[in-house]
CHARMM internal coordinates of N, CA and C (Angstrom, degrees):
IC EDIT
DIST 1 N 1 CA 1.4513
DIST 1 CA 1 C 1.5229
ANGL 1 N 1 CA 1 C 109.79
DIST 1 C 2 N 1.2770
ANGL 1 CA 1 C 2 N 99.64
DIHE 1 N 1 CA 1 C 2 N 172.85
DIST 2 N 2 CA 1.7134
ANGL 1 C 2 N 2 CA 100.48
DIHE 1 CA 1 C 2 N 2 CA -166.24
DIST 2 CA 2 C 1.7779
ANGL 2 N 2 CA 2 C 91.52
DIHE 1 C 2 N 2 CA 2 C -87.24
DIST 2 C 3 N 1.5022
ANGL 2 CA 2 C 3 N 85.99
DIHE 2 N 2 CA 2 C 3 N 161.03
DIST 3 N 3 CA 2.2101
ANGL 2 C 3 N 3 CA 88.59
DIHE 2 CA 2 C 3 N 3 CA 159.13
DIST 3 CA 3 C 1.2242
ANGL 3 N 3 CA 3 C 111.15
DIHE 2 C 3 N 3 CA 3 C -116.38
DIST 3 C 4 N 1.2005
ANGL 3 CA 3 C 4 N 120.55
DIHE 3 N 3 CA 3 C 4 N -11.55
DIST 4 N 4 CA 1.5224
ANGL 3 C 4 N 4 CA 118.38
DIHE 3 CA 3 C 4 N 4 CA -170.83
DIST 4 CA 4 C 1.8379
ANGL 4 N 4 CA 4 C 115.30
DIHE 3 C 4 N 4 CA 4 C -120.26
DIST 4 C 5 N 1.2054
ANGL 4 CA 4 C 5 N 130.32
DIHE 4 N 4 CA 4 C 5 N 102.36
DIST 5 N 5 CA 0.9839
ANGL 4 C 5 N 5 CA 102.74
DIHE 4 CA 4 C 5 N 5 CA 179.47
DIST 5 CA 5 C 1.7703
ANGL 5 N 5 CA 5 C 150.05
DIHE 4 C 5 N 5 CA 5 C -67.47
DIST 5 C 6 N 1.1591
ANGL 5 CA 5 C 6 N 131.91
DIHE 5 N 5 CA 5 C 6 N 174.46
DIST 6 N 6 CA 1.6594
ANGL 5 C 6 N 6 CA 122.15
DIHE 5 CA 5 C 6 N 6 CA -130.55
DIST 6 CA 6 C 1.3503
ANGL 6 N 6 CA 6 C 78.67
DIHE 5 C 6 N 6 CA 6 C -106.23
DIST 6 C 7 N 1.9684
ANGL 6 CA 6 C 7 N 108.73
DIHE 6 N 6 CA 6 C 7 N 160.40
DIST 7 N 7 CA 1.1910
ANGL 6 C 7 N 7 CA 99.35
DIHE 6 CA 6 C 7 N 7 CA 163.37
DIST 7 CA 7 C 1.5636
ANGL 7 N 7 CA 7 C 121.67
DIHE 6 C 7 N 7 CA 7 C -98.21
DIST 7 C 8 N 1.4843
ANGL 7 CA 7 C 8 N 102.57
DIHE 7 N 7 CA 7 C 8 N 16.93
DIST 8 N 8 CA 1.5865
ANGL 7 C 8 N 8 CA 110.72
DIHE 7 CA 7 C 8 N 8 CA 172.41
DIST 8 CA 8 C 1.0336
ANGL 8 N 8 CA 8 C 130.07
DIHE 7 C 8 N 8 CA 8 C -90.39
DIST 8 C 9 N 1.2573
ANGL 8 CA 8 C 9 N 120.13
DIHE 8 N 8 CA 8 C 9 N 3.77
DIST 9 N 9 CA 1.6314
ANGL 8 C 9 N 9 CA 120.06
DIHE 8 CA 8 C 9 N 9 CA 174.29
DIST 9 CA 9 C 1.5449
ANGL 9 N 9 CA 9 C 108.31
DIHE 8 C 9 N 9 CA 9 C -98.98
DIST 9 C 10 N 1.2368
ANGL 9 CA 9 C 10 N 123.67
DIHE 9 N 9 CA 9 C 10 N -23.70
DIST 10 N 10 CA 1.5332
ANGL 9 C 10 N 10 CA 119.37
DIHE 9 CA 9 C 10 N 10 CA 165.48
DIST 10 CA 10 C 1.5570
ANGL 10 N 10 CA 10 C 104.65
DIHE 9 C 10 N 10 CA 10 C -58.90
DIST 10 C 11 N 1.3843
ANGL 10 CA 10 C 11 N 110.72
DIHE 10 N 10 CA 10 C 11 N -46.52
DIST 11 N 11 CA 1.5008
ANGL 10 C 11 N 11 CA 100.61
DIHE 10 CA 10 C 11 N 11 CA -152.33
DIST 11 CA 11 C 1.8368
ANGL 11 N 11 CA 11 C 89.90
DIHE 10 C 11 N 11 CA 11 C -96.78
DIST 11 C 12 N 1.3386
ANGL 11 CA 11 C 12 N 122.37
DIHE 11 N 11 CA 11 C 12 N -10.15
DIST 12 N 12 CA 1.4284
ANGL 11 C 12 N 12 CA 99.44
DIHE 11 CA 11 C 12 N 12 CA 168.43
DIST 12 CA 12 C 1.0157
ANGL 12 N 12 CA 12 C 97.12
DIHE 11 C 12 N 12 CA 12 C -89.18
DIST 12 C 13 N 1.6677
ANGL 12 CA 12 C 13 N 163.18
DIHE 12 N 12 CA 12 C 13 N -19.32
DIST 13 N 13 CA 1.3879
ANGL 12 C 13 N 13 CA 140.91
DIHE 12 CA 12 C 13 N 13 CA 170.33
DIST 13 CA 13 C 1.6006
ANGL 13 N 13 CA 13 C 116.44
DIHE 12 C 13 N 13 CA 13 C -66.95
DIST 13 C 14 N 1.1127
ANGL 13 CA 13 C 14 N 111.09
DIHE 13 N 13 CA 13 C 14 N -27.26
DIST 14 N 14 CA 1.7218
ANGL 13 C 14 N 14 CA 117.14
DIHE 13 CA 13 C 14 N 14 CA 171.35
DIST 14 CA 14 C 1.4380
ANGL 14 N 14 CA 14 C 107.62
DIHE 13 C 14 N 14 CA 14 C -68.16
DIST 14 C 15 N 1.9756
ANGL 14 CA 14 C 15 N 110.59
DIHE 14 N 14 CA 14 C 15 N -50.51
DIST 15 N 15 CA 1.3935
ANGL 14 C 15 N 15 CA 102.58
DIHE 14 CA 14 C 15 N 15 CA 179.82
DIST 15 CA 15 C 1.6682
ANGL 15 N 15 CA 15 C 123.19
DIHE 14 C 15 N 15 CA 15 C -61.66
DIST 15 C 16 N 1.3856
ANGL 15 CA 15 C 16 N 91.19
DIHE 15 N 15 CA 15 C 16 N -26.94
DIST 16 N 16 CA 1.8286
ANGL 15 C 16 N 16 CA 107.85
DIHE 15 CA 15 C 16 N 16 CA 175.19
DIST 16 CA 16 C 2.1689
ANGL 16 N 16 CA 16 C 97.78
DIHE 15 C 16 N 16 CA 16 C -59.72
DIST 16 C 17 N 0.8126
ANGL 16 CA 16 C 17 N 112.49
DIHE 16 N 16 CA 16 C 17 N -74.63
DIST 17 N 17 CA 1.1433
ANGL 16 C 17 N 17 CA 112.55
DIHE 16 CA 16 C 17 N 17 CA -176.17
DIST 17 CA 17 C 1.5059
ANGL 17 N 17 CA 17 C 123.47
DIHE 16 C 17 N 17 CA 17 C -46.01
DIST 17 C 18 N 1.3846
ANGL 17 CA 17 C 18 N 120.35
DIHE 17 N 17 CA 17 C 18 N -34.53
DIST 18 N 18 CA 1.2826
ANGL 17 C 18 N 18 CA 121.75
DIHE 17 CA 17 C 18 N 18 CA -166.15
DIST 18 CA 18 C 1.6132
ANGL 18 N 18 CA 18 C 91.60
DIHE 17 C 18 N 18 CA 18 C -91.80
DIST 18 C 19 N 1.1564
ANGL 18 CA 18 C 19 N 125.02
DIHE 18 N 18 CA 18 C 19 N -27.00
DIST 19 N 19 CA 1.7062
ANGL 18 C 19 N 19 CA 124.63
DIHE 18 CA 18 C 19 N 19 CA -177.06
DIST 19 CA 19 C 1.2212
ANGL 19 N 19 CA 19 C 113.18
DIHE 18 C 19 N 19 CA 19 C -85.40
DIST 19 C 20 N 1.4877
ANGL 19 CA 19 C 20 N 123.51
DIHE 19 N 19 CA 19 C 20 N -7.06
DIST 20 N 20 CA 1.4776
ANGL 19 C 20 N 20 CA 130.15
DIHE 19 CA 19 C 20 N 20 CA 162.49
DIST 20 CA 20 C 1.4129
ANGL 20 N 20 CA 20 C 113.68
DIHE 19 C 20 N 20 CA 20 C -94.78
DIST 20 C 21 N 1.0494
ANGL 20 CA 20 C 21 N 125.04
DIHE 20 N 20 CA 20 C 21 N -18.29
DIST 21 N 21 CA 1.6957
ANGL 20 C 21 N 21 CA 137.24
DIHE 20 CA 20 C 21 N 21 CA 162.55
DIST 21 CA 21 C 1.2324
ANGL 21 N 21 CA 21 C 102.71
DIHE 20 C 21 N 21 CA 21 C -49.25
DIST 21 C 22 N 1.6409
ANGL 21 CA 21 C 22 N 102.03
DIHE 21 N 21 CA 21 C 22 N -84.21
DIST 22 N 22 CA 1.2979
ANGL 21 C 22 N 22 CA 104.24
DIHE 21 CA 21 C 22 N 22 CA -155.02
DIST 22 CA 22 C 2.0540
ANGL 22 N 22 CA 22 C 102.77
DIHE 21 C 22 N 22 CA 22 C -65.61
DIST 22 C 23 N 1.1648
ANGL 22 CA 22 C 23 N 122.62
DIHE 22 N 22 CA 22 C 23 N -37.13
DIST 23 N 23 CA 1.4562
ANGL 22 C 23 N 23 CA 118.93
DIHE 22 CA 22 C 23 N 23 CA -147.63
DIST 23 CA 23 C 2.2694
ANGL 23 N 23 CA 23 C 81.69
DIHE 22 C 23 N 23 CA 23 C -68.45
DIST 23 C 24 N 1.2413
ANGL 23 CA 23 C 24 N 104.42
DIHE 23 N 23 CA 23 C 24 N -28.95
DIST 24 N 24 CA 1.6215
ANGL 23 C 24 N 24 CA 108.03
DIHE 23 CA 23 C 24 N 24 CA -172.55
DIST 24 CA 24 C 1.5511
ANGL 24 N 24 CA 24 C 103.58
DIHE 23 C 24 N 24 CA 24 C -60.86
DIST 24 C 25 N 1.6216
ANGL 24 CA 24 C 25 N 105.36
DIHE 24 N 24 CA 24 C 25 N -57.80
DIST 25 N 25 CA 1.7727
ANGL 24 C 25 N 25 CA 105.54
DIHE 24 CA 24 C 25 N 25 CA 169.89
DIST 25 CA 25 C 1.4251
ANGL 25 N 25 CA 25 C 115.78
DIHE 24 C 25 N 25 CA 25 C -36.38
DIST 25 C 26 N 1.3585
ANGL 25 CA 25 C 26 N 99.27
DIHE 25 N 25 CA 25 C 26 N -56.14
DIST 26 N 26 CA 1.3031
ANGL 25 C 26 N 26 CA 105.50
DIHE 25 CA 25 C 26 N 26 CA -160.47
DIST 26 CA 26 C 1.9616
ANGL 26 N 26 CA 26 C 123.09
DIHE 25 C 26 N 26 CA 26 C -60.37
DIST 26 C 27 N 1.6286
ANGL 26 CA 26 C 27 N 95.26
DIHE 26 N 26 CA 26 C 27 N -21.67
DIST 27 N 27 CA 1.4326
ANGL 26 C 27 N 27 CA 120.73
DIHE 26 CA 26 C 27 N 27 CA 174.17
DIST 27 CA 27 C 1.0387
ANGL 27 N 27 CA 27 C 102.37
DIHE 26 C 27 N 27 CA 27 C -66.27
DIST 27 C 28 N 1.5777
ANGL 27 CA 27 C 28 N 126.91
DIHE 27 N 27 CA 27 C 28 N -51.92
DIST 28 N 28 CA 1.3062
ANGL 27 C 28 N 28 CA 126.13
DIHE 27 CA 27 C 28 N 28 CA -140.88
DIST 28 CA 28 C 1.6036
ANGL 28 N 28 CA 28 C 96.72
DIHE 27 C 28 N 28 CA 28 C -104.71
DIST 28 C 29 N 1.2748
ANGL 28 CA 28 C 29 N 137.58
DIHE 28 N 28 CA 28 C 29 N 5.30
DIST 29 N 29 CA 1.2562
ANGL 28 C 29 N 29 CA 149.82
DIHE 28 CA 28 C 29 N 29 CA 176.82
DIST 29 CA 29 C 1.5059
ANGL 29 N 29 CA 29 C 85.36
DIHE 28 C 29 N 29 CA 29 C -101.88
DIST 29 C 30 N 1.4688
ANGL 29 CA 29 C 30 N 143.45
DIHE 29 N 29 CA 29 C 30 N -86.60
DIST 30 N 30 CA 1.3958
ANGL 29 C 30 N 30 CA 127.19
DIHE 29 CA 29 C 30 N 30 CA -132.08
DIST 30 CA 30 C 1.1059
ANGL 30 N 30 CA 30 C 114.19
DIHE 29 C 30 N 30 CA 30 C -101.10
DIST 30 C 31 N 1.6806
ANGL 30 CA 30 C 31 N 128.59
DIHE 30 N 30 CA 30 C 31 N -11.39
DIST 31 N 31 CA 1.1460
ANGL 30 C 31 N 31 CA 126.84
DIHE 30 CA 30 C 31 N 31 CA -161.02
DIST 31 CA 31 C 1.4772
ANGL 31 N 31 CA 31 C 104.37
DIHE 30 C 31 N 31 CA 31 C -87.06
DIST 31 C 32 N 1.6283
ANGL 31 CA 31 C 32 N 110.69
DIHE 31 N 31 CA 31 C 32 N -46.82
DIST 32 N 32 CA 1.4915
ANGL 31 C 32 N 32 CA 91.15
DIHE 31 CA 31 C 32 N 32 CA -169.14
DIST 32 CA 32 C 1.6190
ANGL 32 N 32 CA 32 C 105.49
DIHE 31 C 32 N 32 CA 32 C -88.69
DIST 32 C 33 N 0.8133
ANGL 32 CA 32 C 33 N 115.56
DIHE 32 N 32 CA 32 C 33 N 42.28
DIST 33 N 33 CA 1.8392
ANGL 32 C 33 N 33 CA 115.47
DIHE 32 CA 32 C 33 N 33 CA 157.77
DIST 33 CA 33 C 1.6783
ANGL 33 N 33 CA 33 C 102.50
DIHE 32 C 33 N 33 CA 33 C -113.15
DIST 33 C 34 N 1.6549
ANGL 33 CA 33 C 34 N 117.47
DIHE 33 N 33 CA 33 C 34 N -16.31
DIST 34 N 34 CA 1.2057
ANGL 33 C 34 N 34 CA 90.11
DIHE 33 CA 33 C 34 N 34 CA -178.69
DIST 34 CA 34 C 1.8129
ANGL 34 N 34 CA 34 C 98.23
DIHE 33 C 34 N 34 CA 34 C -102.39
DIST 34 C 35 N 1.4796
ANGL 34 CA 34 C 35 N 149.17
DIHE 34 N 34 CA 34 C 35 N -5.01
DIST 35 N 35 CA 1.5186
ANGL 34 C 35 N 35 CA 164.77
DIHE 34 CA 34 C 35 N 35 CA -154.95
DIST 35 CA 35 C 1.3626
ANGL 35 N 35 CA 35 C 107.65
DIHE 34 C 35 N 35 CA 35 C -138.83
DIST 35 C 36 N 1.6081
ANGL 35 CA 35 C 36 N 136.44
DIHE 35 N 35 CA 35 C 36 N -12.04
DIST 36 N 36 CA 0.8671
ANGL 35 C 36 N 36 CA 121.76
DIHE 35 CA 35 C 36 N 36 CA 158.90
DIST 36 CA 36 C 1.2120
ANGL 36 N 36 CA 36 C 143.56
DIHE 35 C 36 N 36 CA 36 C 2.45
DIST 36 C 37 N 1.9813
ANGL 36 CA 36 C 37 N 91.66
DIHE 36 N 36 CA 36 C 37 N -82.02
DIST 37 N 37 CA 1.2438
ANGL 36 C 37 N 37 CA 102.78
DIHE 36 CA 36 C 37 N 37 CA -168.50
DIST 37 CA 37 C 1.5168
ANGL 37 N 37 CA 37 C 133.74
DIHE 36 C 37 N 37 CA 37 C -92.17
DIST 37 C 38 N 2.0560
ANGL 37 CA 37 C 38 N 92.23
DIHE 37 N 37 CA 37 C 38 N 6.45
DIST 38 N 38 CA 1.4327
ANGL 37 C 38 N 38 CA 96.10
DIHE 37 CA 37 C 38 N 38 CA 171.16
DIST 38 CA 38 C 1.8549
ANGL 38 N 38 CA 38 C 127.31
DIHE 37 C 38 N 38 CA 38 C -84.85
DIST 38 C 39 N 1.0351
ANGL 38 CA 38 C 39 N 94.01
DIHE 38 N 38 CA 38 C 39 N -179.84
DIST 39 N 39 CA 1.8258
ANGL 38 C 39 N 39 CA 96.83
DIHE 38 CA 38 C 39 N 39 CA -178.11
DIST 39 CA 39 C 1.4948
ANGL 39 N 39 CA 39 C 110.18
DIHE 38 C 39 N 39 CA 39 C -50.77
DIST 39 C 40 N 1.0780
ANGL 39 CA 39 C 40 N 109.12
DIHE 39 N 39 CA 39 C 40 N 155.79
DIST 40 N 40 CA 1.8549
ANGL 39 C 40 N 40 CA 119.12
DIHE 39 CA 39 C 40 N 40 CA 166.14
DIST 40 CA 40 C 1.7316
ANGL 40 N 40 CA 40 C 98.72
DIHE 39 C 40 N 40 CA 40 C -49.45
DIST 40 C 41 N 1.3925
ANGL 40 CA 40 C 41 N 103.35
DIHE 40 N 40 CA 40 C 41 N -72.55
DIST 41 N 41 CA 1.2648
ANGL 40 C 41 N 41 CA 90.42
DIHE 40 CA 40 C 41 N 41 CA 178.82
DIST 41 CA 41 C 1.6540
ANGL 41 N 41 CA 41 C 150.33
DIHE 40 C 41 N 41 CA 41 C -73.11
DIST 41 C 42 N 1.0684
ANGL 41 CA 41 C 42 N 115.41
DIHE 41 N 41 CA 41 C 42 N 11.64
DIST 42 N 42 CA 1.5481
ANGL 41 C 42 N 42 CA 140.53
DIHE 41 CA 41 C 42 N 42 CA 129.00
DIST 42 CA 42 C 1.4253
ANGL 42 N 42 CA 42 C 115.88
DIHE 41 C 42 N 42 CA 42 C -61.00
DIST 42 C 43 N 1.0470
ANGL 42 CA 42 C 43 N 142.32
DIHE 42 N 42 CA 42 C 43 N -67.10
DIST 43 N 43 CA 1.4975
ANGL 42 C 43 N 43 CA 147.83
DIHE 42 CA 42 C 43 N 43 CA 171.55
DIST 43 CA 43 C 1.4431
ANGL 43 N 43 CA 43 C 118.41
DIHE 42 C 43 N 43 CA 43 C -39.69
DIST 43 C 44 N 1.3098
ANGL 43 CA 43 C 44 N 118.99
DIHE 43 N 43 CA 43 C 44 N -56.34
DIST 44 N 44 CA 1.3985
ANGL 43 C 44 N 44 CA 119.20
DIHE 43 CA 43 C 44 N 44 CA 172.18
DIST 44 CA 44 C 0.8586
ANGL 44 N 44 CA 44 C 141.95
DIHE 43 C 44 N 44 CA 44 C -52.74
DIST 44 C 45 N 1.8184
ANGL 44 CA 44 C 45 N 121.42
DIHE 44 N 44 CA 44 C 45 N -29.34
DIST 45 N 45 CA 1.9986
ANGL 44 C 45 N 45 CA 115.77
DIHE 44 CA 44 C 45 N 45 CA 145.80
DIST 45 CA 45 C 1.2796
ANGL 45 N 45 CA 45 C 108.12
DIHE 44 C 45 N 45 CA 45 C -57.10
DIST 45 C 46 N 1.3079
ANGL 45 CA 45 C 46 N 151.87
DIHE 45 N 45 CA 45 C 46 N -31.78
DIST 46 N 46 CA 1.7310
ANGL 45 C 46 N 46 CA 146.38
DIHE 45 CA 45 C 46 N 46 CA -148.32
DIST 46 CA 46 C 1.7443
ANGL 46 N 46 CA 46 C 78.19
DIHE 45 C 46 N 46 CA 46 C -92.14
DIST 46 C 47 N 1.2454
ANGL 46 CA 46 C 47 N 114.92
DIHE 46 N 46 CA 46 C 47 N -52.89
DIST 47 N 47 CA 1.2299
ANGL 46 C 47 N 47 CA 96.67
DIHE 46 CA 46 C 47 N 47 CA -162.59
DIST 47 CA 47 C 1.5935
ANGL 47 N 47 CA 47 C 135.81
DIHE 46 C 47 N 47 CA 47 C -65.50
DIST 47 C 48 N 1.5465
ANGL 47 CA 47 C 48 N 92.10
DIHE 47 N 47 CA 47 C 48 N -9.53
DIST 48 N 48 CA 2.0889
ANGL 47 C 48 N 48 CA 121.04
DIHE 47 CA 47 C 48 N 48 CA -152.32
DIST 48 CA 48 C 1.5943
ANGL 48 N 48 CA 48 C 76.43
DIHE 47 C 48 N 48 CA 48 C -100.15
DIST 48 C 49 N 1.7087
ANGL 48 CA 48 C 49 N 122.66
DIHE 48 N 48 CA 48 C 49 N -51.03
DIST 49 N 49 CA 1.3124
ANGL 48 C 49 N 49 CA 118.29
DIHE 48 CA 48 C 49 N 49 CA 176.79
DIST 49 CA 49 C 1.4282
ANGL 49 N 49 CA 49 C 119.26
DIHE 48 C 49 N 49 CA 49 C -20.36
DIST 49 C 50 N 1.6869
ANGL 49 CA 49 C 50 N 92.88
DIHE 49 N 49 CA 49 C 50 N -83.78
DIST 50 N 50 CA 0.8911
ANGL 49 C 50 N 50 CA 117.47
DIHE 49 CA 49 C 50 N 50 CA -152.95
DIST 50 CA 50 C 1.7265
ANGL 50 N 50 CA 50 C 108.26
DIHE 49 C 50 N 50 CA 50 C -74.68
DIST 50 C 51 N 1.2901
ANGL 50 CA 50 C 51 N 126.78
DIHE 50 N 50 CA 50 C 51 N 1.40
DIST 51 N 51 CA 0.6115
ANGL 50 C 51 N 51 CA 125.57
DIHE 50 CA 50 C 51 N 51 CA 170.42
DIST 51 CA 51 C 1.9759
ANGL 51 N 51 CA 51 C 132.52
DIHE 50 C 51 N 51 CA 51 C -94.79
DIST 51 C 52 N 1.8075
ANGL 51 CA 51 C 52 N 83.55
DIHE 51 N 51 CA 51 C 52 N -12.18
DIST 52 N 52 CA 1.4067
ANGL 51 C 52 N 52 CA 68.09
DIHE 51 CA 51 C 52 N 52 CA 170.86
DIST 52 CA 52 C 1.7900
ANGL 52 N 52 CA 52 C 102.71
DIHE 51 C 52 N 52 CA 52 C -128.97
DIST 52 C 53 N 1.4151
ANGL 52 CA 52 C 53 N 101.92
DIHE 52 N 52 CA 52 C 53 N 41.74
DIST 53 N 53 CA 1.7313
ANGL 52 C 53 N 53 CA 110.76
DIHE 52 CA 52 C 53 N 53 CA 175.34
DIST 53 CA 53 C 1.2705
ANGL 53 N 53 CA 53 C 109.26
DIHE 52 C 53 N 53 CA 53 C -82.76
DIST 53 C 54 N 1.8272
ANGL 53 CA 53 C 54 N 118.26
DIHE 53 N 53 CA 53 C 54 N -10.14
DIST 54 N 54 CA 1.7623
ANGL 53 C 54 N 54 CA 109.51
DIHE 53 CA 53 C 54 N 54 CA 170.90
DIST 54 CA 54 C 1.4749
ANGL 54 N 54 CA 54 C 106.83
DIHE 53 C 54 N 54 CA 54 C -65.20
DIST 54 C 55 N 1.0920
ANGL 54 CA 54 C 55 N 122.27
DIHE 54 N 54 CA 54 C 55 N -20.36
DIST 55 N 55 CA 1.4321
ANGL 54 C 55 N 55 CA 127.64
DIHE 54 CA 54 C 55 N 55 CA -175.05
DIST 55 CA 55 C 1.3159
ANGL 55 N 55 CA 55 C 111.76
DIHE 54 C 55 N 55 CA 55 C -60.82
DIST 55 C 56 N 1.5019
ANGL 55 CA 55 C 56 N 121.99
DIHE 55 N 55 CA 55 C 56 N -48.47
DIST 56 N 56 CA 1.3434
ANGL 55 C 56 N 56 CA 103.57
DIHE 55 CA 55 C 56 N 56 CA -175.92
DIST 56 CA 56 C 1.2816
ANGL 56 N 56 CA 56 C 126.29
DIHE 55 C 56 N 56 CA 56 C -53.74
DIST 56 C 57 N 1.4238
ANGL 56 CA 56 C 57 N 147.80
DIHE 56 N 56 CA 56 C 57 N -41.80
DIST 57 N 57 CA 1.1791
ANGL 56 C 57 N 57 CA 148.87
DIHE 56 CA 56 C 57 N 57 CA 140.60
DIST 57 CA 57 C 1.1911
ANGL 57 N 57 CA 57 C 132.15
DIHE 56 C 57 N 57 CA 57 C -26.09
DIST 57 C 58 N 1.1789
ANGL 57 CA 57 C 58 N 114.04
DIHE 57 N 57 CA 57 C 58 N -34.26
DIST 58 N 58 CA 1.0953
ANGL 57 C 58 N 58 CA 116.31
DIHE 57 CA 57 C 58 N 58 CA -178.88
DIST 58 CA 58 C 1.5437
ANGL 58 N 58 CA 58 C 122.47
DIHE 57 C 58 N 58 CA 58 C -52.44
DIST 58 C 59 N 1.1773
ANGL 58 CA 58 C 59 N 124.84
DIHE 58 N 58 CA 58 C 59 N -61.43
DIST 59 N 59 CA 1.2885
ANGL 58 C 59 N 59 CA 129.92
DIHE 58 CA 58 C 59 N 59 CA 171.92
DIST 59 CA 59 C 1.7853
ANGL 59 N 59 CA 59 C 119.74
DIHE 58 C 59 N 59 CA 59 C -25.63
DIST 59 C 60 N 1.2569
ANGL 59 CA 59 C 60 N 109.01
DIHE 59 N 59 CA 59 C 60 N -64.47
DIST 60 N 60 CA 1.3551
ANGL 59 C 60 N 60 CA 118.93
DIHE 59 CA 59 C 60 N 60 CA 176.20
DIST 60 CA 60 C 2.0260
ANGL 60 N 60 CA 60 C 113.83
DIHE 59 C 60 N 60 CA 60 C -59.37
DIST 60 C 61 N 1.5251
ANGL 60 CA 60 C 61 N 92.36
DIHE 60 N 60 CA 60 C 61 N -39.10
DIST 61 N 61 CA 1.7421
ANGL 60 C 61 N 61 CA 98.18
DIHE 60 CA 60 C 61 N 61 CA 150.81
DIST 61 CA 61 C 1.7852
ANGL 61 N 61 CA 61 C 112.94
DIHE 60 C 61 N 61 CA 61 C -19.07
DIST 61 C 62 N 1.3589
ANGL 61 CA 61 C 62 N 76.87
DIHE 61 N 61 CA 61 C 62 N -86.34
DIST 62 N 62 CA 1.4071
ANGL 61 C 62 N 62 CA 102.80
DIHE 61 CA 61 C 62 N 62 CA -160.11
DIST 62 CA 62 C 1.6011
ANGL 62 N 62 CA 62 C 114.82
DIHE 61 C 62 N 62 CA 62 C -57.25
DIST 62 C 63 N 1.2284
ANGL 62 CA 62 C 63 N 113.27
DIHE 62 N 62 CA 62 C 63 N -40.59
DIST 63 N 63 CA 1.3717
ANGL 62 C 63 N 63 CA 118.17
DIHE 62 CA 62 C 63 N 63 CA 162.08
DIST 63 CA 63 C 1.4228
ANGL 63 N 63 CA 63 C 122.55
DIHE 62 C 63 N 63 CA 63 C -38.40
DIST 63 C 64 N 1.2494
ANGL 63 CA 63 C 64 N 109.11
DIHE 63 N 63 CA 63 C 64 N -46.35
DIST 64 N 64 CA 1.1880
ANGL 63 C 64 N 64 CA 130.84
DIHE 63 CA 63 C 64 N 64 CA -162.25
DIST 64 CA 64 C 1.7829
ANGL 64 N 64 CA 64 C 110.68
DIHE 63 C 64 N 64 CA 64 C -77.94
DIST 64 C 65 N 1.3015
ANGL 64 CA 64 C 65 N 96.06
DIHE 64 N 64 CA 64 C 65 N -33.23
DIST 65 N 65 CA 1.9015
ANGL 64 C 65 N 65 CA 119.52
DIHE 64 CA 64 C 65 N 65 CA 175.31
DIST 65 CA 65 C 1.3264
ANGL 65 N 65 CA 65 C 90.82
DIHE 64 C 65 N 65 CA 65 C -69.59
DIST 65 C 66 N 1.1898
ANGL 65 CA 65 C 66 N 142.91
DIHE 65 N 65 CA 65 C 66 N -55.67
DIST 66 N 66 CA 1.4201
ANGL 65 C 66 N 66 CA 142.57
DIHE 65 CA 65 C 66 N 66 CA -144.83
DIST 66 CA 66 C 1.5354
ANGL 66 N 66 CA 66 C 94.89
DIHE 65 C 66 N 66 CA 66 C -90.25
DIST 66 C 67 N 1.4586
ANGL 66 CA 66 C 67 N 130.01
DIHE 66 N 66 CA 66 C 67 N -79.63
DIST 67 N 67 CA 1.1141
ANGL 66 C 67 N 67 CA 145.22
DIHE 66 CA 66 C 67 N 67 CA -154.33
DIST 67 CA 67 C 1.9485
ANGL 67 N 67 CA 67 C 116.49
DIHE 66 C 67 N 67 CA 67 C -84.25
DIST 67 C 68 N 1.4207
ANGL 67 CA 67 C 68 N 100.54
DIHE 67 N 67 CA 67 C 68 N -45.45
DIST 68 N 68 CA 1.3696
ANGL 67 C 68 N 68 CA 100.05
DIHE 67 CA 67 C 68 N 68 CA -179.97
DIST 68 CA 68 C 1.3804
ANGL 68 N 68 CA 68 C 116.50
DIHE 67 C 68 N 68 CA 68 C 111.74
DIST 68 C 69 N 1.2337
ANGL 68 CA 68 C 69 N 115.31
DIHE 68 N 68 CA 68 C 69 N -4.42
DIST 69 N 69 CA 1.3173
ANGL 68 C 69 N 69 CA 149.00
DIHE 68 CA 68 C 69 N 69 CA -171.20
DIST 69 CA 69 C 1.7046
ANGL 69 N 69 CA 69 C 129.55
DIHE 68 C 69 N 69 CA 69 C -126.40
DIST 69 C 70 N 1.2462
ANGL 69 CA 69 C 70 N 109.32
DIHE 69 N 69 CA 69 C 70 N 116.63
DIST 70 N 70 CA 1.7608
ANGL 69 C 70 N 70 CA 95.53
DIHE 69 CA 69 C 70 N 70 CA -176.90
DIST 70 CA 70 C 1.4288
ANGL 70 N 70 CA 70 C 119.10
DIHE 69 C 70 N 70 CA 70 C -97.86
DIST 70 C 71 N 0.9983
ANGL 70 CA 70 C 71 N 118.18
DIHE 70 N 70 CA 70 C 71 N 44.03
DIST 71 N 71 CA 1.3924
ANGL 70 C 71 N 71 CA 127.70
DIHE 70 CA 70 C 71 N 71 CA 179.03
DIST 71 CA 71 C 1.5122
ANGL 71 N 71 CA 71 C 96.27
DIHE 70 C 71 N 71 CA 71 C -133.24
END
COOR INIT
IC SEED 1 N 1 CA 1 C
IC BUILD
């Protein structure tokens, strides 16, 4: 285990936060002008999607907080 703590987990939890901001703005600005006008139930996979596509990254994130490395 480490003894000292890293200076990458401050700035990957800030980068975590500020990259869920904006990618959330950015959802909530373009998507419903382009799904609007379809049914609830049409809308609700785009939305379940897109909602959990920050995830893919994430992993290598986190690696990267811990180790220093994204692989």
């Amino acid at each position: 285990m480490r003894e000292e703590p890293s200076w990458r987990l401050p700035v990957g939890i800030l980068g975590l936060l500020v990259g869920l901001a904006v990618y959330g703005l950015l959802i909530a600005r373009y998507v419903p002008d382009l799904i609007g006008g379809w049914p609830a139930w049409a809308q609700t996979p785009i939305y379940l999607a897109l909602g959990l596509a920050w995830l893919l990254p994430l992993r290598r994130f986190l690696i990267w907080m811990e180790t220093g490395r994204w692989g």
